[in-house]
C-alpha positions in Angstrom: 62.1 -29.7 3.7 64.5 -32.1 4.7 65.2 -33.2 1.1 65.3 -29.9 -0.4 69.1 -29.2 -0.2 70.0 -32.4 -1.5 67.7 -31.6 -4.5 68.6 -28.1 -4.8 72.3 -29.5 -5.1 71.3 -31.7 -8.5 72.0 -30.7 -11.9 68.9 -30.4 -14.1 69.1 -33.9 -15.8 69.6 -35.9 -12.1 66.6 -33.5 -10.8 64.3 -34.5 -13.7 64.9 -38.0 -12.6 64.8 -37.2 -9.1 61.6 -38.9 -7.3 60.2 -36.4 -4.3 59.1 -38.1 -1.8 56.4 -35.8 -1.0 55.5 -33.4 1.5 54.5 -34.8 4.9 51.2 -34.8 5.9 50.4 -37.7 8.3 52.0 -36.8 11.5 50.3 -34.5 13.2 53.9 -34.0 14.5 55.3 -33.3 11.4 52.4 -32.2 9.1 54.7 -30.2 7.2 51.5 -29.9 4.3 49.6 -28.0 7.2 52.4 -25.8 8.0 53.4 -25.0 4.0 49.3 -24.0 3.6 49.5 -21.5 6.6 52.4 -19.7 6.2 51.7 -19.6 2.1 48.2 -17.6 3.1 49.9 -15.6 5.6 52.6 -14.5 2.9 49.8 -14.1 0.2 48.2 -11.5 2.7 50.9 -9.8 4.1 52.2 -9.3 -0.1 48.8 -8.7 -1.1 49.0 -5.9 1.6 51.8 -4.4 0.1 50.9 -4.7 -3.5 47.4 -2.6 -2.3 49.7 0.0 -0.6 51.6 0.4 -3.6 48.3 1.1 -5.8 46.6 3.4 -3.7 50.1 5.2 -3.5 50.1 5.5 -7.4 46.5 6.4 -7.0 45.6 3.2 -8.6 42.7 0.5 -8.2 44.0 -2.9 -6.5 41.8 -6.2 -7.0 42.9 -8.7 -4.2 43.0 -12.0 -5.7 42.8 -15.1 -3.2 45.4 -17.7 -3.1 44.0 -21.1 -4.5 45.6 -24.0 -3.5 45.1 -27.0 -5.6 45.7 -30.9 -5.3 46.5 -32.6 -8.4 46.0 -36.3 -8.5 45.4 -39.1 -11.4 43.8 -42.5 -11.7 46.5 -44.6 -10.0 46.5 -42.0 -7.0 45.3 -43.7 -3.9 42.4 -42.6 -3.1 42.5 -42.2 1.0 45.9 -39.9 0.0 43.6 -37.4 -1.5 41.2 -37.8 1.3 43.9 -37.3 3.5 45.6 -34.0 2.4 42.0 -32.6 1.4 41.4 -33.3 5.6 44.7 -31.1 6.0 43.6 -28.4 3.8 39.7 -28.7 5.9 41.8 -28.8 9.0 43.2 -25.4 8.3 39.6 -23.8 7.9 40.4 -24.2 4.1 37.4 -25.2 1.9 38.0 -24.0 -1.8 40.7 -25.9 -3.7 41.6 -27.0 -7.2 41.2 -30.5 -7.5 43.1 -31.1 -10.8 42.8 -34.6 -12.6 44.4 -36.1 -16.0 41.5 -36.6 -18.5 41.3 -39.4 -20.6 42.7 -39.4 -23.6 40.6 -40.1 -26.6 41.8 -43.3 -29.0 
């Protein structure tokens, strides 16, 4: 969050090369990751709610769809980093995730 302003204030060609730093996950002072995975389920429930009002006010059907969250990693990712944030996501009672790799490509 700290960095967001300063990338928020970047044309598009210095944010393409702009490198994040991440989102903090360490700390358990600042585990901003933590914090970004609760309040994203509480605002998937609370617009899920609303979407379900709207349906049954229209005299539709509504289908809640969970939120997935999903950690995307390659082959030069360090592995205790993914071991890491999937602790924060296990920390927060969270157990099904996308864990989304590059595949190899063919030569």
């Amino acid at each position: 969050m700290s960095g967001l302003k300063n990338y928020l204030d970047k044309n598009d060609n210095d944010r393409a090369k702009f490198v994040s730093p991440g989102i903090p996950y360490e700390d358990s002072l600042k585990n901003e990751l933590g914090d970004w995975i609760q309040f994203g389920r509480i605002v998937e429930q609370q617009y899920s709610f609303a979407q379900e009002a709207k349906a049954k006010s229209l005299g539709r059907q509504f289908k809640r769809e969970p939120l997935r969250f999903a950690i995307k990693a390659d082959g030069k990712t360090n592995y205790i980093a993914v071991k890491d944030v999937m602790k924060v996501f296990t920390d927060k009672k969270l157990y099904r995730f996308n864990l989304i790799t590059n595949l190899e490509q063919e030569q």
